[in-house]
N, C-alpha and C positions, 0 to 999 in steps of 0.2 A: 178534403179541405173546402169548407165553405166559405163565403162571404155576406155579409150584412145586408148588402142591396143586390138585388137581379138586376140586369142590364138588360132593356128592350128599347133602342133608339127609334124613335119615328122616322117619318121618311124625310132624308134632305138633311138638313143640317142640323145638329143638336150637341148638346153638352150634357155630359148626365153626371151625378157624383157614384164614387166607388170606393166601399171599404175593402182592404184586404183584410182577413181573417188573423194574418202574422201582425200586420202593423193599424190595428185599429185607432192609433191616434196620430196616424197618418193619411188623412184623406187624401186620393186622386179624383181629377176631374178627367174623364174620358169623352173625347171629341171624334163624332161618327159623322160618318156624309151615307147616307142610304138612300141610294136611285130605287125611284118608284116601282120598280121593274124587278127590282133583287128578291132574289129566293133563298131561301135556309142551306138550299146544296149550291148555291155561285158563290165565286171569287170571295176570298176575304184578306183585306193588305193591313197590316200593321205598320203604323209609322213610328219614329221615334225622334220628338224632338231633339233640338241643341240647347244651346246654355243660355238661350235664354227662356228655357221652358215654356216654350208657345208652342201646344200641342195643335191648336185652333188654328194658326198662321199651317201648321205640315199638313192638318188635314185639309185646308185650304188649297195647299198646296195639290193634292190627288185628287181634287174635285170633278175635271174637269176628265181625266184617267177615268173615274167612277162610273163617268156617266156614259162614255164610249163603251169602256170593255163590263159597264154591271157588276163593280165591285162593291162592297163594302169596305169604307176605310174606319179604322178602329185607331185613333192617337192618343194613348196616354198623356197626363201632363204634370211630371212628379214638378211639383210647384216648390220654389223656394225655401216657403216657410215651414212646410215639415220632412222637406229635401235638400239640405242647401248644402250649397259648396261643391266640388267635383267631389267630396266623399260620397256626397249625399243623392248622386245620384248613375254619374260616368262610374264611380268607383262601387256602386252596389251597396252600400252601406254593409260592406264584409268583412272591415275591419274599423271597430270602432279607436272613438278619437285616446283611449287610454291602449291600445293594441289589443285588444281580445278581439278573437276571431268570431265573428255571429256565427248560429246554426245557419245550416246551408238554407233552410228554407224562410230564412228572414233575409236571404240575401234579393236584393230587390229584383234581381234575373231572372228570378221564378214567378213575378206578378204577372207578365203579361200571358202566360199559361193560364194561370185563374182569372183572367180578363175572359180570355176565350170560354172556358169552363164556365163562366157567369152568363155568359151570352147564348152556348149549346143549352143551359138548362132555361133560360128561356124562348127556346126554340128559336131562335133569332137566324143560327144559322145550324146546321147540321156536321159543318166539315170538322176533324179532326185535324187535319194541315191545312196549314195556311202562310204567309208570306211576310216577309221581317225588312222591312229599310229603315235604316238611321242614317241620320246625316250630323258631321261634326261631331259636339258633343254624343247627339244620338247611335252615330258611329259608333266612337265607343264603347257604350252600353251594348252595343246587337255583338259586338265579336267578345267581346266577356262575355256576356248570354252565351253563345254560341260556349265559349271555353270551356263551361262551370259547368252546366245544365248536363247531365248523364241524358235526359230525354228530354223533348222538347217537340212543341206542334209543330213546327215551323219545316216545311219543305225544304225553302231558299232561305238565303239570307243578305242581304246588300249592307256591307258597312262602308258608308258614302264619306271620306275627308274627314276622317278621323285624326286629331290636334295628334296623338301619337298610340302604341299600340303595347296590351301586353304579349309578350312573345311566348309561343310555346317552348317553354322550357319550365325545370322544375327546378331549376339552378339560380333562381333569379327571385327575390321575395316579390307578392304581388303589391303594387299592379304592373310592375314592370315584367313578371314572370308567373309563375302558377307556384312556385314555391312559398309553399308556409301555411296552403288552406287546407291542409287533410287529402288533398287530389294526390292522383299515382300516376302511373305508367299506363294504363288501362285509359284515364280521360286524357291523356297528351295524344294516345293512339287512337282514340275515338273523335276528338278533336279535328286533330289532321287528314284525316280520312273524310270529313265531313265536307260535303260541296261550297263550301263559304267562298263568298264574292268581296273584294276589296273593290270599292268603286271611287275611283280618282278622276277629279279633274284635271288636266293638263294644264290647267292657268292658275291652281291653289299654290301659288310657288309663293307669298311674303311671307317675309322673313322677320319681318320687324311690327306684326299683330300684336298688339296687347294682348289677346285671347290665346295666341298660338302656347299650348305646354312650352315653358324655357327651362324646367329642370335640367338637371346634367344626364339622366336615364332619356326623356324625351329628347336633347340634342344631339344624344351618340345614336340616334337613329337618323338622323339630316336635318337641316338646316329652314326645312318647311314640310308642309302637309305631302306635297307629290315627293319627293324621296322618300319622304318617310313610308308611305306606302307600297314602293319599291322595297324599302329595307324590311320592311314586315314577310313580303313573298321570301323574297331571296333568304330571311335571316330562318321560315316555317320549309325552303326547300331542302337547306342546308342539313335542318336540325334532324329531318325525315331521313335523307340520306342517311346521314352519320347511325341514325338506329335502325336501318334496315326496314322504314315504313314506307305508307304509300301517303301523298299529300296531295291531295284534292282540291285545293286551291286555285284561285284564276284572282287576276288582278285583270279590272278592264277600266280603260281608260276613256273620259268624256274630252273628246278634244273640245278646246275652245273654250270650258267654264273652269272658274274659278272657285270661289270659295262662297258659294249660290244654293241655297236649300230649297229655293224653288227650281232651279232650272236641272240638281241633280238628280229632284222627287220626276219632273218632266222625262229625264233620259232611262233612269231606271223603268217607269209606265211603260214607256216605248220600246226596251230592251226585252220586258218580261211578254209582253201581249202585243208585241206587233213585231218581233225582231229583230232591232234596228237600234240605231242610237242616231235620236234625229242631227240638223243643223244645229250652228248654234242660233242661226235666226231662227228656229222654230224655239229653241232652247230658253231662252233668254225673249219673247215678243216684250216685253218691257223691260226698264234701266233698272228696275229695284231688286235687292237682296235681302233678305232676312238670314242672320246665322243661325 
């Protein structure tokens, strides 16, 4: 599968456009930060914005990550206008708006693959895995990727304060469940076997966000972002149990933040490349958020 444009970001900060090959009357804009120092075989972190599709604000956000541990940060920006809605981008655009199910590889989970695959064929970088964090919205999007995806570059995976979550189960239509896309027994068991990180703040607790999912599937999981990510472990240790699998899951908790996509991108940097989850005065050095 190829794509229209090669991706070779200069050094520092850049924006480049990108065709995918499935959705050519979809353009993304891809947002790089490349410390002068990066090499084709170091670090490479994929960000994944929220709902307010500012991919520029998340790679903004790992800049500062970049330049200490010499990564490259790679942030898609599935934009509005040829991405809108939570179908159009949380939901993968997998089930379109009359219910037909898209082919798997029009599913938007498989872009950031052929992101990376754009960038190896311009020697940009060399690695074949590499590193997945979403926050919020982009939450969602990284543990569906994660769900759907048979293979996938991605090492790690951080899904940061996700509004609510599809459960592994094939009992439930998606996106509340994996039922109804053609998946089996085979990707619920590969799935839950998979290292995947739920990364919660301790302080994402309102209740009453406009943004927060209030469907009746997203409430019967809790009454805000931190239970709900509670009820996601417990609802993926349950399900493992019950069929005699193993579930590779960890929920870790940022004490002190709330519902912050810069101070989550902070503690995740610091989790992965220094081992630690900083303060939240290191977390938070200023008062703003971006969702």
């Amino acid at each position: 599968m190829s794509t229209t444009l090669t991706l070779d970001p200069p050094q520092g900060r850049s924006t480049l456009p990108f065709v995918d090959a499935r959705h050519p009357q979809r353009p993304l804009e891809i947002n790089f930060y490349r410390p002068a120092r990066h090499q084709p075989g170091d670090e490479v972190v994929f960000v994944q914005h929220g709902m307010l599709r500012n991919g520029d604000d998340y790679r903004d956000f790992w800049m500062d990550a970049a330049e200490t541990h010499n990564l490259l940060i790679v942030a898609p920006t599935f934009g509005n206008a040829h991405f809108p809605k939570a179908e159009g981008y949380n939901n993968g655009l997998v089930v379109g708006e009359d219910g037909t199910l898209a082919a798997q590889d029009d599913w938007l989970y498989a872009v950031p693959a052929r992101v990376l695959a754009a960038l190896r064929q311009a020697g940009v970088t060399t690695r074949d895995k590499v590193r997945l964090f979403g926050h919020s919205a982009g939450g969602q999007f990284v543990h569906r990727l994660a769900a759907t995806q048979s293979e996938t570059p991605f090492e790690t995976a951080f899904a940061a304060n996700s509004g609510w979550y599809t459960l592994p189960t094939l009992e439930r239509r998606f996106p509340e469940g994996l039922g109804e896309l053609g998946l089996g027994e085979a990707d619920l068991k590969r799935w839950l076997a998979w290292p995947m990180v739920i990364f919660a703040g301790d302080r994402d607790i309102v209740t009453d966000d406009p943004n927060l999912p209030a469907q009746a599937e997203a409430l019967a999981q809790g009454p805000m972002r931190y239970a709900r990510a509670h009820f996601m472990l417990d609802f993926a240790k349950a399900e493992a149990a019950r069929r005699g699998l193993p579930c590779n899951w960890t929920l870790i908790t940022v004490p002190g933040i709330g519902h912050d996509g810069a101070a989550m991108s902070r503690a995740a940097a610091a989790y992965w490349f220094e081992g630690r989850i900083p303060s939240v005065e290191e977390l938070k050095p200023e008062a703003t958020a971006v969702a």
